[in-house]
C-alpha positions as a Markdown table, in Angstrom:
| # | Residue | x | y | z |
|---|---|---|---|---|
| 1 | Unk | 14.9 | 55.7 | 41.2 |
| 2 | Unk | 16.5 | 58.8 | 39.8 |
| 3 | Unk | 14.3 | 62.0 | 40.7 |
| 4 | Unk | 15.8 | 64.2 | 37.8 |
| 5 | Unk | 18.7 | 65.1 | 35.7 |
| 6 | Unk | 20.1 | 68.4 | 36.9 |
| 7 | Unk | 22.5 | 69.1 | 33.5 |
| 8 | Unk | 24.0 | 66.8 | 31.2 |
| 9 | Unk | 26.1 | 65.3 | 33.4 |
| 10 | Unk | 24.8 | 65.5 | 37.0 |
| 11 | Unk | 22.0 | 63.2 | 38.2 |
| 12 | Unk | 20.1 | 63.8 | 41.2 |
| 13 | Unk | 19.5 | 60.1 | 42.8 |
| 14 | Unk | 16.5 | 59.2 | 45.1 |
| 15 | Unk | 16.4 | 55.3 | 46.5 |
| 16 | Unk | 13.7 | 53.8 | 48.8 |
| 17 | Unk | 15.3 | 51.3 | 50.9 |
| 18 | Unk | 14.0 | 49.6 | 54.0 |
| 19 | Unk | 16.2 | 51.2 | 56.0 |
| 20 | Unk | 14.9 | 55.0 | 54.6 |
| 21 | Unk | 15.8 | 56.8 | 51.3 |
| 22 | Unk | 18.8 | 57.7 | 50.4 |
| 23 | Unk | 19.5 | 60.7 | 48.3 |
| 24 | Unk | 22.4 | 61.9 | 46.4 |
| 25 | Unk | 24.1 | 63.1 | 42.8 |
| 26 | Unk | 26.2 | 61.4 | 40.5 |
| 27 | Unk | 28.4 | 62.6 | 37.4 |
| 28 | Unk | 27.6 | 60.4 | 34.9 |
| 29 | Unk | 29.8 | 60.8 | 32.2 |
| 30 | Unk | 27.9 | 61.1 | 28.5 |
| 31 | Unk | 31.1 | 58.8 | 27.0 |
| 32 | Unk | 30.7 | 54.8 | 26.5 |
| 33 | Unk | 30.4 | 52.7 | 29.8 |
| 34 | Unk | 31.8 | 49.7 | 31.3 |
| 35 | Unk | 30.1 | 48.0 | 33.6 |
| 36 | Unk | 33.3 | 47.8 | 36.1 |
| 37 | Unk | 32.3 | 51.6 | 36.7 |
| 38 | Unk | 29.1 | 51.2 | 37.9 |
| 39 | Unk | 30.6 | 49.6 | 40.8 |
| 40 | Unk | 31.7 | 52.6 | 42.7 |
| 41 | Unk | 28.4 | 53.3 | 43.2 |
| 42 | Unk | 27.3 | 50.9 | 44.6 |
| 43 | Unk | 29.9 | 50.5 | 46.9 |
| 44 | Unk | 28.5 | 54.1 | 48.4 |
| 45 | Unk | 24.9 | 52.8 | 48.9 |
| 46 | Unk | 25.8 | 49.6 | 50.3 |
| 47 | Unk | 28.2 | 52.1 | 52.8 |
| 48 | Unk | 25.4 | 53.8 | 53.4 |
| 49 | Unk | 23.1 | 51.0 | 54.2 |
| 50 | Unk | 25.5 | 49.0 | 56.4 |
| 51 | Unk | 25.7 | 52.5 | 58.5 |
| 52 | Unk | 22.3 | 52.6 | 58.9 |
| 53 | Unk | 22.1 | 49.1 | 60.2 |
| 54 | Unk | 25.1 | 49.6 | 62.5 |
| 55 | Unk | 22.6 | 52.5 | 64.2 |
| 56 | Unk | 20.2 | 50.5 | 64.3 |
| 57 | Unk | 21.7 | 47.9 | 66.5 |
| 58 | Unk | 23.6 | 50.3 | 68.6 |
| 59 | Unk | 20.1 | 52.0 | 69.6 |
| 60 | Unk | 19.3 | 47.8 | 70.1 |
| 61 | Unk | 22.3 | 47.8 | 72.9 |
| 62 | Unk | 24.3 | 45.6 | 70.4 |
| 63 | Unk | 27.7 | 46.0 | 68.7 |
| 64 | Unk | 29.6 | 44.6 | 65.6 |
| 65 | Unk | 32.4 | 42.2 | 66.6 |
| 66 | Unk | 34.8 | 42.4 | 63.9 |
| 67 | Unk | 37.0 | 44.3 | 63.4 |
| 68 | Unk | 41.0 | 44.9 | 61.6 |
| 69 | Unk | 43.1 | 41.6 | 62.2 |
| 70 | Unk | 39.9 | 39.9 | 62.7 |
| 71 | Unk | 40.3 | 37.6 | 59.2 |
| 72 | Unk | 38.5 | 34.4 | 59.5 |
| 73 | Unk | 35.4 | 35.6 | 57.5 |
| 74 | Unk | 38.2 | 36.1 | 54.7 |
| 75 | Unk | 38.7 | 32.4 | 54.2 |
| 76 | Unk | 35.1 | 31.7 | 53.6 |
| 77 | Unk | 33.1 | 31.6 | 50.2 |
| 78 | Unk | 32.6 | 35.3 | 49.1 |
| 79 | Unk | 30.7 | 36.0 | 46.0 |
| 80 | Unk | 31.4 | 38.4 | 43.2 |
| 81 | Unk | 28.6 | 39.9 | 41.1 |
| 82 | Unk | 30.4 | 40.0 | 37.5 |
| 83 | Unk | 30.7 | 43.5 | 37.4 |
| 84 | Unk | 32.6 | 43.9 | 40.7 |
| 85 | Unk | 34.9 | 41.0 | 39.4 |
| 86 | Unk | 35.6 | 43.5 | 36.5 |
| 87 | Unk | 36.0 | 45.8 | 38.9 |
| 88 | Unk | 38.9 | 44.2 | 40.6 |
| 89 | Unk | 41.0 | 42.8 | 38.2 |
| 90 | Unk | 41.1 | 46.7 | 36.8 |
| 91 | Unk | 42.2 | 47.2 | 40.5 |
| 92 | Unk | 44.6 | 45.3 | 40.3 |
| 93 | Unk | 45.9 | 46.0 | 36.8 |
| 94 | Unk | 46.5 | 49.8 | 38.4 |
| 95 | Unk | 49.0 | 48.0 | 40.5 |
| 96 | Unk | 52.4 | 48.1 | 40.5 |
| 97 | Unk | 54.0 | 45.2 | 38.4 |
| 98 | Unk | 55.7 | 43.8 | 41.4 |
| 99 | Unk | 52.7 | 44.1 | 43.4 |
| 100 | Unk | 50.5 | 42.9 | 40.7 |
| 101 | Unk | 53.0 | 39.4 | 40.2 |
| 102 | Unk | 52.3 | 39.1 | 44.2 |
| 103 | Unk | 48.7 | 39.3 | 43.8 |
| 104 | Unk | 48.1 | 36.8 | 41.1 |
| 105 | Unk | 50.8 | 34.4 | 42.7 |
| 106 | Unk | 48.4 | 34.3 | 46.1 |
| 107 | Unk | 45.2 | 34.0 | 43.2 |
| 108 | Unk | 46.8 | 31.6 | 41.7 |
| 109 | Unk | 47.9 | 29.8 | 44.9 |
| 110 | Unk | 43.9 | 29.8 | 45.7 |
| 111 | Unk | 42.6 | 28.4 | 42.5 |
| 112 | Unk | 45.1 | 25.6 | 42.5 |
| 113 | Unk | 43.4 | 24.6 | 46.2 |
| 114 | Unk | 40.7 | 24.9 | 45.2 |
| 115 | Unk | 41.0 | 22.6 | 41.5 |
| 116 | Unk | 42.7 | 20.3 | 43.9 |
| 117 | Unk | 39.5 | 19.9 | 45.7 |
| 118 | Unk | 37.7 | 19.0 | 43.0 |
| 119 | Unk | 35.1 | 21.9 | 43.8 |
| 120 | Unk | 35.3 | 24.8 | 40.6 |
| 121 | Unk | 32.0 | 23.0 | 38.8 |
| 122 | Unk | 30.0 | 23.0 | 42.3 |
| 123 | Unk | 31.3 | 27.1 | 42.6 |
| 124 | Unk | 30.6 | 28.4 | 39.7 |
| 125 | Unk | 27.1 | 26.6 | 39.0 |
| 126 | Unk | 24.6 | 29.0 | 38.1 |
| 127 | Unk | 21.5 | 27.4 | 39.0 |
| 128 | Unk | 23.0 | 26.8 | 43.0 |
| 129 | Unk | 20.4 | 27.3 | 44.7 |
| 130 | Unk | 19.8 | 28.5 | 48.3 |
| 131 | Unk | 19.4 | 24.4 | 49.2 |
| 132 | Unk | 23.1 | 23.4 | 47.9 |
| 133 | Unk | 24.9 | 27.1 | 48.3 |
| 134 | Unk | 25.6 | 26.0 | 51.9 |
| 135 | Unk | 27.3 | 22.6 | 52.0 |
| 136 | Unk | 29.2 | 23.9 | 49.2 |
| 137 | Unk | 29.9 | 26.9 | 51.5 |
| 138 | Unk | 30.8 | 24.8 | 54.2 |
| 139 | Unk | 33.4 | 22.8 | 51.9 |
| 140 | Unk | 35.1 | 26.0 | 50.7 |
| 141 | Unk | 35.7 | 27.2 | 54.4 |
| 142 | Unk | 37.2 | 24.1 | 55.8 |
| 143 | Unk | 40.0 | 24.1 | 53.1 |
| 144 | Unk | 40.9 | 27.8 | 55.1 |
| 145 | Unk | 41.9 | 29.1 | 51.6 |
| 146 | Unk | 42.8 | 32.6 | 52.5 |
| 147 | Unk | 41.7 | 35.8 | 50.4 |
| 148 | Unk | 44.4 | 36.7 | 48.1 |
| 149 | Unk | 43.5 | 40.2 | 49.5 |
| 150 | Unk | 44.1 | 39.7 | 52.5 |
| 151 | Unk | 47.8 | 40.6 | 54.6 |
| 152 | Unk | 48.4 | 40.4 | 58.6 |
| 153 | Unk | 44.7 | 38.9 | 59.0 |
| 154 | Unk | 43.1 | 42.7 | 57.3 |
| 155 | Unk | 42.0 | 43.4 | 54.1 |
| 156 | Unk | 44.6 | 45.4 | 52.2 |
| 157 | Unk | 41.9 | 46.3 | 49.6 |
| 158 | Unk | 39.2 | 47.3 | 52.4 |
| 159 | Unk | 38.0 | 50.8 | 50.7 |
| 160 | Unk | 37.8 | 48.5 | 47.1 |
| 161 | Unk | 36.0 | 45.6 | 48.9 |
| 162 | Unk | 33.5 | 43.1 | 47.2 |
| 163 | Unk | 29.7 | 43.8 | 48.3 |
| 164 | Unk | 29.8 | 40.4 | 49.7 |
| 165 | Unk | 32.5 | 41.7 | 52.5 |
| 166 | Unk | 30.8 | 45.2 | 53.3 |
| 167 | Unk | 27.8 | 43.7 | 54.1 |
| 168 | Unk | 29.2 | 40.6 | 56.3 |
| 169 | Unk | 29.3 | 41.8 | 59.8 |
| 170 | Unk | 28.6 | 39.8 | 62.6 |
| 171 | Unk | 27.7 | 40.8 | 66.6 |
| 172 | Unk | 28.6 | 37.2 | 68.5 |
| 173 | Unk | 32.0 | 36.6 | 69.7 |
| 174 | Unk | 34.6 | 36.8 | 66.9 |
| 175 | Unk | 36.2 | 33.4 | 68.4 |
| 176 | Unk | 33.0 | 32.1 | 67.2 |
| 177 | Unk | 33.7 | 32.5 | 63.7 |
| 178 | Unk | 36.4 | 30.2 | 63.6 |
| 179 | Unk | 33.9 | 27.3 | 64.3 |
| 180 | Unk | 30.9 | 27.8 | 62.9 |
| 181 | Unk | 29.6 | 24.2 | 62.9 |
| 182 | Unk | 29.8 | 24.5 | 66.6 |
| 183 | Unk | 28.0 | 28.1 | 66.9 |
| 184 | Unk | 24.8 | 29.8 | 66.3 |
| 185 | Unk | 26.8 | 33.1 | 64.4 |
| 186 | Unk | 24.9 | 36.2 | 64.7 |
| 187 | Unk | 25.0 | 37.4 | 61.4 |
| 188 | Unk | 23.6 | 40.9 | 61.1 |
| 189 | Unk | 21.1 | 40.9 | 58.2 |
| 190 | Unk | 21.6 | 43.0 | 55.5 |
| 191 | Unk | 17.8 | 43.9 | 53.6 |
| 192 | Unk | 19.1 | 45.6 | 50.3 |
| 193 | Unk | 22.1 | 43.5 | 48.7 |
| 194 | Unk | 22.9 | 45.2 | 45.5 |
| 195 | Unk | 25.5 | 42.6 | 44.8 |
| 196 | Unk | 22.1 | 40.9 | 43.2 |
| 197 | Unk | 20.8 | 43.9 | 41.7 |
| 198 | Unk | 24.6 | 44.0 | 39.8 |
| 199 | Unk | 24.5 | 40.6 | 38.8 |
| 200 | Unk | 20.8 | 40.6 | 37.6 |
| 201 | Unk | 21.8 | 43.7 | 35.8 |
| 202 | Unk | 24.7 | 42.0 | 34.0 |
| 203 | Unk | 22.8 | 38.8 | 33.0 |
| 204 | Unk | 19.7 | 41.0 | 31.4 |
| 205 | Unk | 22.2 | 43.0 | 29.6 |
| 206 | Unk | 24.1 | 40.1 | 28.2 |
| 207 | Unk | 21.6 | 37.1 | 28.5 |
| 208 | Unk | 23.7 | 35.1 | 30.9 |
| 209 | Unk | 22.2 | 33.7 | 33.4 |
| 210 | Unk | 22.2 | 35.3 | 36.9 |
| 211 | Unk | 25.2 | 33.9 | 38.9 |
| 212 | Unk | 28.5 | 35.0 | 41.5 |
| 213 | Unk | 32.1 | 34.3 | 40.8 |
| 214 | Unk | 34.2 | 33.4 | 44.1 |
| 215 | Unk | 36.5 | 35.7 | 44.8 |
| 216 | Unk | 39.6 | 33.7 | 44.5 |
| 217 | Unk | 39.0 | 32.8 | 41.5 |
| 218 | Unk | 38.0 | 36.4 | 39.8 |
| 219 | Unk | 41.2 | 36.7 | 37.1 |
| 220 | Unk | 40.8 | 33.5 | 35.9 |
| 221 | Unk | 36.7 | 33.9 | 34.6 |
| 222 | Unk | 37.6 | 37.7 | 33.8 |
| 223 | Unk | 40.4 | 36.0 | 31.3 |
| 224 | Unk | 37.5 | 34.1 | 29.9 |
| 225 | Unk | 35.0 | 37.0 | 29.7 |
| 226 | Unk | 37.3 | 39.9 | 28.7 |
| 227 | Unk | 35.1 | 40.5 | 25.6 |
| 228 | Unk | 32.3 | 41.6 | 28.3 |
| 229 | Unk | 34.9 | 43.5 | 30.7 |
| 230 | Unk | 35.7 | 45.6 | 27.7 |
| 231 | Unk | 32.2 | 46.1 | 26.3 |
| 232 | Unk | 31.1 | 49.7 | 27.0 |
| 233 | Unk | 27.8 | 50.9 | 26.3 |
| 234 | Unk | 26.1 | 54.3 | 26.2 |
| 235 | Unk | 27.2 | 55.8 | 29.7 |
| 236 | Unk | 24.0 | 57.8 | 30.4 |
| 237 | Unk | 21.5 | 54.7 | 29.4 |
| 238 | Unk | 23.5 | 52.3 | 31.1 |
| 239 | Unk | 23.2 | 54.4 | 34.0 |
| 240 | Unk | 19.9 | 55.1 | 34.7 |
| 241 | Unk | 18.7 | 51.3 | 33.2 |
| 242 | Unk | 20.7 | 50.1 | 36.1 |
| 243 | Unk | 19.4 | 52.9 | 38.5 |
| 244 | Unk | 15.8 | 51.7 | 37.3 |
| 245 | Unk | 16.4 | 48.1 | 38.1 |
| 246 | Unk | 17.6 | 49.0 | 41.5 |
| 247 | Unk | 14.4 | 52.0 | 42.1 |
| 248 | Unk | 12.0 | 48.8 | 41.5 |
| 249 | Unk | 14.0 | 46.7 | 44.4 |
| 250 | Unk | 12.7 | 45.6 | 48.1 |
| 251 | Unk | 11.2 | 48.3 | 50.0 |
| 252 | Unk | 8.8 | 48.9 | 53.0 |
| 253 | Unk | 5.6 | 50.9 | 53.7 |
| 254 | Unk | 6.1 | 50.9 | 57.7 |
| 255 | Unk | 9.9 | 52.0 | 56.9 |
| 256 | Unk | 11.2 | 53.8 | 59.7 |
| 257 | Unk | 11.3 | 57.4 | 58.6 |
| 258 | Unk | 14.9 | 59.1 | 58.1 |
| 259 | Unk | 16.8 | 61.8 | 57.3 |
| 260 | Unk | 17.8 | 61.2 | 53.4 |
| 261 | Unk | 21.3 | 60.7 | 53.7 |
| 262 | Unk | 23.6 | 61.4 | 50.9 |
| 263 | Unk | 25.4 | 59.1 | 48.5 |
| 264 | Unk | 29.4 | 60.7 | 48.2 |
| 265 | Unk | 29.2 | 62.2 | 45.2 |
| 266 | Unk | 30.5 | 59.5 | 42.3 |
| 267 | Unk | 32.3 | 60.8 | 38.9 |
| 268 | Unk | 30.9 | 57.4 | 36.1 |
């Protein structure tokens, strides 16, 4: 929830979380708002929380397996709340035109793989439910369609990351992850995914219904959508409405009590 409004511009930010409350100002600019630039925000929190986890298993005698050059996880099914997909194409639009003709050739490379397939209707279904999400996850993997982000087996995006990626870490064997028909992958659970929260935030604000974009094939819906990439709204209100949605999220009484640690200060 946010705790106060310090001046016109500066908002003091207080979230319960399961994993403790985490504390923090953010410069909200009083100007019109896109919802691409809520996203920077959220990438902090999730930071925040996936640190927090990380602890929590080291104190558990456990470590996270991956690590750089460690790319299998980016050739499976990675959803994109619509504001993050926003988010990237403006990414990539800061690009250099030669490195912005490279990106969209590997996107476009993906898509056609996947059309090929016979699998876009199945992806971008709205109403996929928990009960279908993983066969069709299953299909997307064994096509081994690599992220268009990805170079050498690392993320060449990893501070800009999708949600979806920060908080996919995984403590087995990282040979494991190659086949995962054939293992029982340790997945480290992640209790506060504000890829949701974005998503749910986006289809109240536009009356869409709640649903992900795969990653690989982000330009091609943000084409379709540019009308909603480009809608701005008032930049305080859209602020704290969001803030609001996330204050009434998942918490815990018995949460284990924590230092409030601070979320890097974000310029919106």
């Amino acid at each position: 929830m946010i705790a106060e409004q310090s001046n016109p511009d500066i908002f003091v930010v207080e979230i319960g979380t399961p994993l403790g409350k985490i504390k923090g100002q953010v410069a909200v600019d009083s100007n019109p708002m896109r919802l691409a630039e809520l996203v920077p925000i959220v990438y902090g929190i999730t930071d925040i929380m996936v640190k927090r986890t990380m602890d929590r298993l080291m104190e558990g005698g456990k470590n996270i397996s991956c690590g750089p050059g460690c790319g299998v996880c980016c050739r499976q099914l990675v959803p994109v709340s619509p504001p993050e997909a926003f988010f990237l194409v403006e990414m990539m639009e800061s690009m250099s035109k030669g490195e912005q003709s490279e990106m969209m050739h590997r996107f476009d490379n993906a898509a056609q793989i996947i059309k090929q397939h016979d699998i876009v209707d199945a992806l971008m279904d709205p109403s996929l439910d928990d009960d279908h999400y993983l066969p069709v996850a299953r299909k997307y993997f064994s096509l081994q369609v690599p992220c268009p982000f990805l170079e050498n087996d690392s993320c060449s995006i990893h501070p800009n990351r999708p949600v979806a990626c920060r908080d996919y870490n995984v403590t087995s064997p990282p040979s494991w992850c190659s086949d995962p028909a054939m293992h029982d992958i340790e997945k480290v659970s992640m209790p506060f995914p504000l890829s949701i929260f974005l998503a749910r935030f986006t289809a109240e604000l536009t009356g869409w219904k709640l649903h992900f974009i795969p990653l690989a094939l982000v330009p091609e819906w943000v084409s379709e959508n540019i009308a909603i990439k480009n809608r701005q709204w008032p930049g305080v209100d859209l602020f704290q409405r969001f803030m609001s949605l996330i204050g009434s999220g998942p918490s815990s009484a018995g949460e284990k009590k924590e230092s409030p640690e601070s979320i890097p200060e974000k310029q919106l």
